[in-house]
C-alpha positions in Angstrom: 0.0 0.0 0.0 1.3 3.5 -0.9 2.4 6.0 2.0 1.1 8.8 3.0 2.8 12.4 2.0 1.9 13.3 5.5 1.0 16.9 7.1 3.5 20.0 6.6 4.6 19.5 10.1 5.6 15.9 9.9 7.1 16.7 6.8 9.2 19.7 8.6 10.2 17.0 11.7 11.5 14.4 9.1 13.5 16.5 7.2 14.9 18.9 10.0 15.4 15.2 12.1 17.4 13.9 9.2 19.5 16.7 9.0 20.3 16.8 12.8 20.9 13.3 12.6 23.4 13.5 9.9 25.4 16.5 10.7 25.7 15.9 14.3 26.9 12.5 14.1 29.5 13.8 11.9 30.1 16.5 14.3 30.0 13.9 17.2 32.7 11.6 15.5 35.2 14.6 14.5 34.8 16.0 18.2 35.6 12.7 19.7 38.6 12.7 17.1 37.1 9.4 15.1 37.9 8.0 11.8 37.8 5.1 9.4 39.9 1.9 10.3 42.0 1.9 7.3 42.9 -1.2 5.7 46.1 -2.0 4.5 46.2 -0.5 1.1 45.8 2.6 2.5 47.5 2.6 6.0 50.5 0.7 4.6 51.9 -2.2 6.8 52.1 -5.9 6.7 50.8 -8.7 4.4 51.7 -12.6 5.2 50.4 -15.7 3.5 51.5 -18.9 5.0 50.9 -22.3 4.0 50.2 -25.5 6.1 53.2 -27.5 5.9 51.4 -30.9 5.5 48.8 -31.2 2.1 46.4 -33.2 4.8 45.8 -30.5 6.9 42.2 -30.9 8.1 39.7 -27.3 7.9 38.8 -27.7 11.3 43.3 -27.5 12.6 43.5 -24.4 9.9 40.3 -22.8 12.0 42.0 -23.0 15.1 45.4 -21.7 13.4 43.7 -18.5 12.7 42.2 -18.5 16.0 45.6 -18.7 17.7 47.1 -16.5 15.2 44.5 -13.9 16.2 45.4 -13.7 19.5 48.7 -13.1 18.7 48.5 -10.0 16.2 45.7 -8.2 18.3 47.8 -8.9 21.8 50.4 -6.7 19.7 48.1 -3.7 20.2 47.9 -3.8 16.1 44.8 -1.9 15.5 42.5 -3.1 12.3 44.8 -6.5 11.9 42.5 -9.3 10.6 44.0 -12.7 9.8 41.6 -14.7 7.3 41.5 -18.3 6.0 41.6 -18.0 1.8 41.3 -22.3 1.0 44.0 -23.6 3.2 46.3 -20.6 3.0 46.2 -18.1 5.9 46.6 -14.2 5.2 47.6 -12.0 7.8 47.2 -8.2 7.5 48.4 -6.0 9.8 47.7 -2.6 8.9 49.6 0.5 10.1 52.5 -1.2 11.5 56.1 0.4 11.5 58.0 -2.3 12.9 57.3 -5.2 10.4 60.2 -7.5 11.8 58.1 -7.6 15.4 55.1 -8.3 13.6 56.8 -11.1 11.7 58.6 -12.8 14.2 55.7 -12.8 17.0 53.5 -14.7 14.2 55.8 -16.7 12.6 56.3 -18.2 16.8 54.4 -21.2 18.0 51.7 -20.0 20.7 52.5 -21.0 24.6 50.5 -23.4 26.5 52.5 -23.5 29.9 51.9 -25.1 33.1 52.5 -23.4 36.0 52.4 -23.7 40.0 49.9 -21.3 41.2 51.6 -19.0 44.1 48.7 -17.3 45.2 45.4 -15.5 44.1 45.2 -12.0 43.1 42.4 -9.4 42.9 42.7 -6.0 40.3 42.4 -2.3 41.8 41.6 0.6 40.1 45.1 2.3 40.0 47.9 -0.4 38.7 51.4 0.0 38.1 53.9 -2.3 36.5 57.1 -4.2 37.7 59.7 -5.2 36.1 60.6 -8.5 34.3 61.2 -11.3 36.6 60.5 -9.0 39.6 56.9 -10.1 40.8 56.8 -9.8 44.5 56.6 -12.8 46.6 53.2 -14.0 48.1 52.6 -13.5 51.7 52.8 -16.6 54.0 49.5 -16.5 54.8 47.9 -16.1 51.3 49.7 -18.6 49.6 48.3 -21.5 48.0 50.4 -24.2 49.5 49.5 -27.4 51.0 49.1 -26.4 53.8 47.1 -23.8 53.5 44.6 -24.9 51.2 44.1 -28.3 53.6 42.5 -30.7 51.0 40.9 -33.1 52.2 38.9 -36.3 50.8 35.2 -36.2 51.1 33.2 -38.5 49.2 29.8 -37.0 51.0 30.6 -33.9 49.3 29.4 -32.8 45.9 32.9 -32.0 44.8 34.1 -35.4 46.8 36.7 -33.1 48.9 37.0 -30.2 51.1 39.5 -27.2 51.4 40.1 -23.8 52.6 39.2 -20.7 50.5 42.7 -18.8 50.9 41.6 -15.5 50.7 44.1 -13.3 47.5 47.2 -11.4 48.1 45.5 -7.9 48.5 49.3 -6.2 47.4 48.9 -7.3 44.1 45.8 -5.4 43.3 47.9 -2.4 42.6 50.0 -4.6 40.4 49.6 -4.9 36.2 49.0 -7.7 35.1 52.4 -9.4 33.2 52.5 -7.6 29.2 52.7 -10.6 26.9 55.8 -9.7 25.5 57.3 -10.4 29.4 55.5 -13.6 29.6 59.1 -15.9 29.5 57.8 -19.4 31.0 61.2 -19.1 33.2 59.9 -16.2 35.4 57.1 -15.6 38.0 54.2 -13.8 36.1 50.9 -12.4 37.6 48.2 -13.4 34.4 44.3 -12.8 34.5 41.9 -15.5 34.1 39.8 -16.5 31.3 36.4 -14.9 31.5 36.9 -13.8 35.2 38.6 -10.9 37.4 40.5 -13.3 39.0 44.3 -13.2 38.6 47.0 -16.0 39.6 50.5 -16.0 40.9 52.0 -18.3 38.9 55.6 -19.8 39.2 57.8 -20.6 36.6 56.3 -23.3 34.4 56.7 -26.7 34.9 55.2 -28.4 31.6 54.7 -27.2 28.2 51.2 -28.2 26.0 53.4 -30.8 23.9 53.3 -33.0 26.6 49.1 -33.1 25.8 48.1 -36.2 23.3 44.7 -35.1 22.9 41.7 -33.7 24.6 37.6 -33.0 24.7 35.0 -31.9 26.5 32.5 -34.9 27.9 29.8 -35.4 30.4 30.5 -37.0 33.5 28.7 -40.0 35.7 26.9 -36.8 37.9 26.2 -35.1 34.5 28.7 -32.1 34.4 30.8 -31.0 31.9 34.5 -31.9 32.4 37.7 -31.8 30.3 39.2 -35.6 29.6 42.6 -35.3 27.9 45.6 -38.0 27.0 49.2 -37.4 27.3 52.4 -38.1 24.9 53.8 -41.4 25.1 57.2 -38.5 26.5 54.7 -36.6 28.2 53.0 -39.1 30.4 55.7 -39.7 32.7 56.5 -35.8 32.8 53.0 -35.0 34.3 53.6 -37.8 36.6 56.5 -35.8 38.2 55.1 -32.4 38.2 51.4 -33.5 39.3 53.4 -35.6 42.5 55.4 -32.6 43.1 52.6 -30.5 43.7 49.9 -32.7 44.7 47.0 -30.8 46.4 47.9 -27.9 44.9 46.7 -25.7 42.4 48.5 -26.0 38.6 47.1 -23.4 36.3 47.1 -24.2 32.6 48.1 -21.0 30.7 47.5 -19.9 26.5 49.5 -16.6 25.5 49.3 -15.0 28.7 45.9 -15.9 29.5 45.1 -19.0 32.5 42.4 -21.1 30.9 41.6 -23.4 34.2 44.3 -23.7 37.5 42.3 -27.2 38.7 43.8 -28.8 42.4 45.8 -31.9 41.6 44.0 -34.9 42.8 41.8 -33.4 45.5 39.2 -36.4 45.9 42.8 -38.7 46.4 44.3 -39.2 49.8 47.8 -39.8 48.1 49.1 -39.3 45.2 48.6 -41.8 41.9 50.1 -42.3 38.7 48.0 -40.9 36.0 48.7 -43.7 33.8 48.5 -41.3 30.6 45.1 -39.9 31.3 43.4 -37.3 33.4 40.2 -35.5 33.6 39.5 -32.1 34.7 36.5 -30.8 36.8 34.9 -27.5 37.6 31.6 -25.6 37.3 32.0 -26.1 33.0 29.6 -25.4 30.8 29.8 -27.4 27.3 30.9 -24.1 25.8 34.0 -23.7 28.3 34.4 -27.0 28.7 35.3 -27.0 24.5 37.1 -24.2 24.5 39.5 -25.4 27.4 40.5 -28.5 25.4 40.6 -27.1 22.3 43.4 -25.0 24.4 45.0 -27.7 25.7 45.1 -29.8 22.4 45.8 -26.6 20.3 47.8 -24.5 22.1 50.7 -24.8 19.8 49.8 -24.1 16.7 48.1 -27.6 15.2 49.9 -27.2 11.8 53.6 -26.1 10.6 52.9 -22.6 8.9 55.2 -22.1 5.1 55.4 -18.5 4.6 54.6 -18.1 1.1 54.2 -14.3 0.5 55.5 -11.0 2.6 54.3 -8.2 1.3 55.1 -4.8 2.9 53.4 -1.6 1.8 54.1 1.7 2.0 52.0 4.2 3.8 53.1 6.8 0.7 51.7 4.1 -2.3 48.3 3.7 0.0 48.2 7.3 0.4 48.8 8.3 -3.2 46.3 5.2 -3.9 43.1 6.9 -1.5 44.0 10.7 -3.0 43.6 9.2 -6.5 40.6 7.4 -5.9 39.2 10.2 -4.4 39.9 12.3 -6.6 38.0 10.5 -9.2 35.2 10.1 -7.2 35.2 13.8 -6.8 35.5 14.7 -10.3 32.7 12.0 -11.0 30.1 13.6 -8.8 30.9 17.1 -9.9 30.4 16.1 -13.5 26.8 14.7 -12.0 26.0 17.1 -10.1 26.8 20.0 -13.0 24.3 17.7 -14.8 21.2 17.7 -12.5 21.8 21.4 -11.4 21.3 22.0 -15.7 18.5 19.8 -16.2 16.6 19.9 -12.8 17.3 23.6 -11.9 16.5 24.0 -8.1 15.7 19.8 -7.9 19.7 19.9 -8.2 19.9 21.6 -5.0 18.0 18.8 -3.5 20.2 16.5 -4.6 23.8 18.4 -3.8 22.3 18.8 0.3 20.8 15.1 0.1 24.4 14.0 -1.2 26.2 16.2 1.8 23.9 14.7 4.1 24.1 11.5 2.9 28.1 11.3 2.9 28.1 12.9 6.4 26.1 10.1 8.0 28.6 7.6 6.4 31.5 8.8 7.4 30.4 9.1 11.1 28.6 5.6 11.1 32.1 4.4 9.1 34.4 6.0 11.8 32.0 4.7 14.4 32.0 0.8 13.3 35.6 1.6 13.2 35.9 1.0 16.7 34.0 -2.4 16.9 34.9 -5.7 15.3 31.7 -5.4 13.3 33.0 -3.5 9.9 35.8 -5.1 7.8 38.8 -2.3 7.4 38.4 0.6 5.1 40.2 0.0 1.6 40.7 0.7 -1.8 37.5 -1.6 -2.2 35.3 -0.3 0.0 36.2 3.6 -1.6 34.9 1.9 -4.7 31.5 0.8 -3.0 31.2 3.8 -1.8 31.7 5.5 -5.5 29.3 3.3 -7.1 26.9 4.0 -4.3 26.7 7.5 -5.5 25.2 6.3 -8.4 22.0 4.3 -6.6 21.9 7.4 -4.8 21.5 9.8 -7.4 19.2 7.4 -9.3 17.0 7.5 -6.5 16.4 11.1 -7.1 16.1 11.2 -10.7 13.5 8.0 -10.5 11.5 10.7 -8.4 12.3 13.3 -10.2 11.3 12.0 -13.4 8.3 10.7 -12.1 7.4 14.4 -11.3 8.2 15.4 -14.7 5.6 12.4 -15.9 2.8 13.7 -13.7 2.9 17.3 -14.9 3.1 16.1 -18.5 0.0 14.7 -17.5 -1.3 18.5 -16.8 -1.5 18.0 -13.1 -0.1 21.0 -10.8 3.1 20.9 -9.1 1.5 20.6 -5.8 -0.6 17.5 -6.9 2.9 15.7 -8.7 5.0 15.7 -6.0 2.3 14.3 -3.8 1.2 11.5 -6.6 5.0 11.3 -7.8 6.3 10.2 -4.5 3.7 7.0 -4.2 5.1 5.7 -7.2 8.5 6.4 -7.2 9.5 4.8 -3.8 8.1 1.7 -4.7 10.7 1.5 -8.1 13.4 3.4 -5.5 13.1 0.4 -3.1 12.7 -2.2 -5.7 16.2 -1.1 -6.9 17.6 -0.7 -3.7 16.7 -4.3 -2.5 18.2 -5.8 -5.7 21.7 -3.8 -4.7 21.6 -4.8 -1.2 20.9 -8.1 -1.7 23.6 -8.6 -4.3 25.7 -6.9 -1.0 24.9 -9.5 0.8 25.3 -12.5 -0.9 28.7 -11.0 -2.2 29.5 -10.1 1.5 28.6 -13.9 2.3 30.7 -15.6 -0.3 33.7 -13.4 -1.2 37.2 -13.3 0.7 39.3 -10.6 1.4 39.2 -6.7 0.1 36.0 -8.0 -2.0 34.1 -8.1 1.4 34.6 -4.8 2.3 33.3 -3.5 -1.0 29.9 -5.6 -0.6 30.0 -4.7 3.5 30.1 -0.3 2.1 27.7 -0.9 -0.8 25.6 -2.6 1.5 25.4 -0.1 4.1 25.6 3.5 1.6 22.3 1.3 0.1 20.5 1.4 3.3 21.7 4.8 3.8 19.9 5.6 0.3 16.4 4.2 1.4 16.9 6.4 5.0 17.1 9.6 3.2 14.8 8.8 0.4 12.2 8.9 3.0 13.1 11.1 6.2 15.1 13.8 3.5 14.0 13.6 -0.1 10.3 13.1 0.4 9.5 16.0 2.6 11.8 18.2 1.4 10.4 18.2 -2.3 7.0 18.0 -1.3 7.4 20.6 1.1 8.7 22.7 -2.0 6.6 21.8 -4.5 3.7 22.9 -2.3 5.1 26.5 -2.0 5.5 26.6 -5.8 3.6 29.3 -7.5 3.3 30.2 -11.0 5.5 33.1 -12.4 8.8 31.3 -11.2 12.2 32.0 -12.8 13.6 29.1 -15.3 15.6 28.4 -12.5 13.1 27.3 -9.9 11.8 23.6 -9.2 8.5 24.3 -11.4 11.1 24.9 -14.3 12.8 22.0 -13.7 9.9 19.4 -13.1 8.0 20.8 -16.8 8.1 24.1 -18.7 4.6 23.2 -19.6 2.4 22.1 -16.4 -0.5 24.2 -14.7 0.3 25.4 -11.4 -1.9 26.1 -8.5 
């Protein structure tokens, strides 16, 4: 069913709304000192495509390789780095780097699963300050978590089928930083957070490394709660032996690139210590979710796969900037070709256009700057400047659909004030038939491309939505609102001129 035009005032509260909105998100954004996360094309940096060493590589090892690989680049404080799975090859771009040889080396290195003692439990304050390398204080007697102190005890009439004391954390660490990754050696006492929980541990130099692991996976126990089951080396089974009798009734935290995934008590619901036998199972209040992820850590935690480097490409921040002034610049020259058009052949309409186009390219850039700083938007490239340039054409075809409708309707001999009511109902209908076909060829390009490709479906996509917003809050009341102040006796340069020479007026 068609829509109404509406009453002058709704038509003044759309169009003054959308102009707010536009403008002062764009002011917002440039206040706040915000802008697009450029890709690397643009920003320069680092490009890396590795190959799995092994041709039997399964997609499910080369999914947790970029996983791991992830971690790593973002830990570097990299901003915009994305690392993407193209067949079996991995591509890592890191965008705005200056040190590529940093970048390089912490990627090309296998990620750390460590084991380590727990010391003792700390909390985080609200002013922090670091320490140096290797120079974590010690824990206080009373607030370590030794033997002693933590009394285990067997109890099968428990739930958890033992009991223990709840040693209360270190409170002088909660001025402390946490340990940076790049000063996380497995050789010195570190202070990491925990996974999914303010909590931080103490942790002593590690004891085992995560190739000692066989395999592991998340499985329902007798009771009916998620636990961790995992299977040591044929090398590694006796290693966990010593370090699980050594610190029996204790607490050994399992960390992944800086990060303790689960610090489980050795044994607890065992009076003495056993021999593993190659096995072991871990407990705790899992769900399936967490109970996955820790054994995909446990198994994974060195990268599954041997990376090849196949490719490293370093760009410069001069080529990517000459490469966004030149596309921009024929952008530019595009839409003032267009818009000398439509000024010629729509008189005053072309006005409409040139604010709708302002107001239009405002709202992007503040909505582009803003889904800068979430993981949501792919970076901003040479391929999404193109979307954006080919968006100026929907755009602009959305007014002349109108537009030309208009002229049809005062062919007709109907006055401007009746066209741009009538003209409207039937032009949004072929505005958003258009626009749907666009955005969903965005989509399903989004969907199935790789690489730079997405980001020109992801900024098509979004300028098209743009397109229908201001077709209906901007472009509907303004020229209505217009066309019902036309009178005749206009110049040749008004909007009566430019709809039809021609048509009564009112």
């Amino acid at each position: 069913m068609a829509p109404a035009v509406g009453s002058r005032r709704t038509l003044l509260t759309s169009l003054v709304l959308s102009l707010v909105i536009a403008f002062g998100s764009l002011g917002a954004t440039l206040g706040m000192g915000w802008g697009p996360k450029l890709g690397l094309d643009l920003a320069g940096g680092l490009s890396v495509v590795y190959k799995p060493a092994t041709p039997n590589t399964t997609l499910a090892q080369m999914q947790e390789v970029v996983t791991i690989l992830n971690n790593r680049v973002n830990g570097l404080g990299v901003s915009g780095a994305t690392v993407q799975l193209q067949g079996k090859n991995v591509v890592v771009s890191a965008p705005g780097v200056t040190d590529a040889r940093a970048v390089l080396a912490a990627v090309g290195e296998t990620a750390q699963l460590l084991f380590r003692p727990v010391l003792c439990q700390a909390l985080t304050g609200k002013k922090l300050h670091a320490v140096a390398v290797g120079h974590v204080p010690s824990c206080k007697a009373q607030y370590l978590d030794s033997q002693a102190n933590l009394a285990v005890l067997p109890n099968p009439n428990t739930p958890a089928g033992f009991t223990s004391n709840n040693v209360a954390p270190d409170p002088q660490f909660s001025a402390i930083a946490s340990t940076v990754p790049n000063a996380d050696n497995a050789a010195n006492e570190v202070l990491l957070p925990s996974l999914g929980s303010t909590a931080r541990y103490v942790l002593g130099p590690a004891v085992l490394t995560g190739t000692s692991i066989g395999k592991a996976y998340a499985s329902l126990d007798q009771a009916g709660q998620w636990v961790v089951a995992y299977t040591l080396t044929k090398a590694g089974s006796p290693a966990w032996d010593a370090v699980t009798k050594t610190y029996f009734h204790q607490l050994l935290a399992i960390e992944l690139d800086g990060v303790v995934q689960s610090a489980p008590l050795i044994l607890p619901a065992n009076s003495s210590w056993i021999s593993y036998g190659g096995q072991g199972q871990i407990s705790g209040s899992f769900t399936e979710a967490s109970a996955k992820k820790l054994a995909i850590a446990m198994e994974f935690g060195a990268l599954p796969v041997r990376l090849i480097p196949l490719t490293t490409t370093t760009v410069s921040p001069t080529l990517g900037h000459s490469a966004l002034i030149a596309g921009l610049g024929a952008g530019l020259v595009g839409l003032a070709l267009v818009m000398l058009y439509v000024l010629l052949y729509y008189r005053a309409l072309g006005l409409v256009i040139l604010l709708g186009l302002a107001a239009t390219a405002a709202f992007l850039w503040a909505v582009i700057s803003a889904l800068a700083h979430t993981a949501i938007a792919p970076t901003f490239s040479l391929s999404g400047v193109t979307g954006l340039i080919v968006s100026i054409g929907i755009t602009v075809d959305s007014y002349i659909v109108y537009f030309e409708r208009l002229k049809d309707e005062a062919r007709a001999g109907r006055s401007i004030r009746t066209s741009v009511d009538r003209g409207f109902k039937s032009a949004w209908r072929t505005v958003l038939a258009a626009d749907f076909v666009s955005l969903l060829a965005a989509i399903l390009l989004y969907l199935i491309a790789v690489g730079d490709v997405r980001g020109f479906a992801f900024f098509l996509g979004l300028s098209t939505l743009m397109d229908i917003f201001f077709t209906w809050y901007f472009t509907r009341p303004l020229v209505i609102l217009l066309g019902r102040r036309s009178s005749q006796g206009e110049s040749a340069l008004s909007m009566a001129a430019g709809i039809a020479g021609g048509a009564a007026h009112e």
